[in-house]
C-alpha positions in Angstrom: -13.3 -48.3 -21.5 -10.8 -50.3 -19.4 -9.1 -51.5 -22.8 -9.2 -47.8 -24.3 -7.6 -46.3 -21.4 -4.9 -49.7 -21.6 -4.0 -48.6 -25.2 -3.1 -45.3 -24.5 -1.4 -46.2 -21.3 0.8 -48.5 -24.1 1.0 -46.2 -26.7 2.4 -43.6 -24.2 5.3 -46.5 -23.0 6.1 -47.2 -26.5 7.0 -43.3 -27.8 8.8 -43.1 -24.2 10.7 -46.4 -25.5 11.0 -45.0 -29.1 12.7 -41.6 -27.5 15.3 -44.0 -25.3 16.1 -45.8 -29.0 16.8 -42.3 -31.2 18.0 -39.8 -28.0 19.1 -42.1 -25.4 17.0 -40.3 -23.1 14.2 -41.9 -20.7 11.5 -39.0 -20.3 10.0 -41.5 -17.4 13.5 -41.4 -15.2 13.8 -38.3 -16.2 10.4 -37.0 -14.4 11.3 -39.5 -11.2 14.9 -39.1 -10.9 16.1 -42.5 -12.1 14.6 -45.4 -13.6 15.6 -47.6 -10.1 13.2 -45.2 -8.4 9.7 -46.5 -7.2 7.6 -44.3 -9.4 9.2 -44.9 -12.4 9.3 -48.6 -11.4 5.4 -48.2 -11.2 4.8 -46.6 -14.6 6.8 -49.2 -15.8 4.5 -51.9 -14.6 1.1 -50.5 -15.3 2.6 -49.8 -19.4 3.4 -53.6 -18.8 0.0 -54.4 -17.5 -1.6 -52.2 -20.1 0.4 -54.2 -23.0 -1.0 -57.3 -21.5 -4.9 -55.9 -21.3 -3.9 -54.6 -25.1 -3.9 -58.0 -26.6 -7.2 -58.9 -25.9 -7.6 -56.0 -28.3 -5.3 -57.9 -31.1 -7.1 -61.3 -30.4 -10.8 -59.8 -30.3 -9.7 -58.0 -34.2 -8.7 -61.5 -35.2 -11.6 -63.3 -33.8 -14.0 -60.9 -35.7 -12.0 -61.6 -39.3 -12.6 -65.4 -38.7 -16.4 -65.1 -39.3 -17.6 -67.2 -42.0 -19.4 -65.5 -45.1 -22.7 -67.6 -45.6 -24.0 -66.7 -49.3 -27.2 -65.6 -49.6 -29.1 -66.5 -52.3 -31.1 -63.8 -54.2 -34.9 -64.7 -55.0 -35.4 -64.4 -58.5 -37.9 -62.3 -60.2 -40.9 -63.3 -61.2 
């Protein structure tokens, strides 16, 4: 759940981050009246934290592709 609501919390920072690349325009100063200001500063840090908490996700994906595949061999019919 915690990991969920991280991802979303990052996805959230990264189309804010993709609107101050193509508009030069920061919809999260823009709601607290300057990026300097203490709730901006504080949606900055929990997208930070949430990036961080996000890459157990990455590194739990890669973790489950490293499982060997054991053959199994088929009885034969009789």
């Amino acid at each position: 759940m915690v990991q969920k609501l991280a991802l979303a919390i990052t996805i959230i920072g990264a189309l804010n981050w993709g609107v101050v690349g193509l508009f030069s325009f920061d919809v999260v100063a823009q709601f607290a009246d300057g990026h300097a200001q203490p709730f901006a500063r504080f949606f900055y840090i929990v997208v930070g934290i949430s990036g961080l908490i996000s890459l157990g996700l990455l590194f739990d994906t890669l973790r489950e592709n490293e499982v060997e595949h054991v053959a199994v061999a088929e009885p034969e019919e009789i």
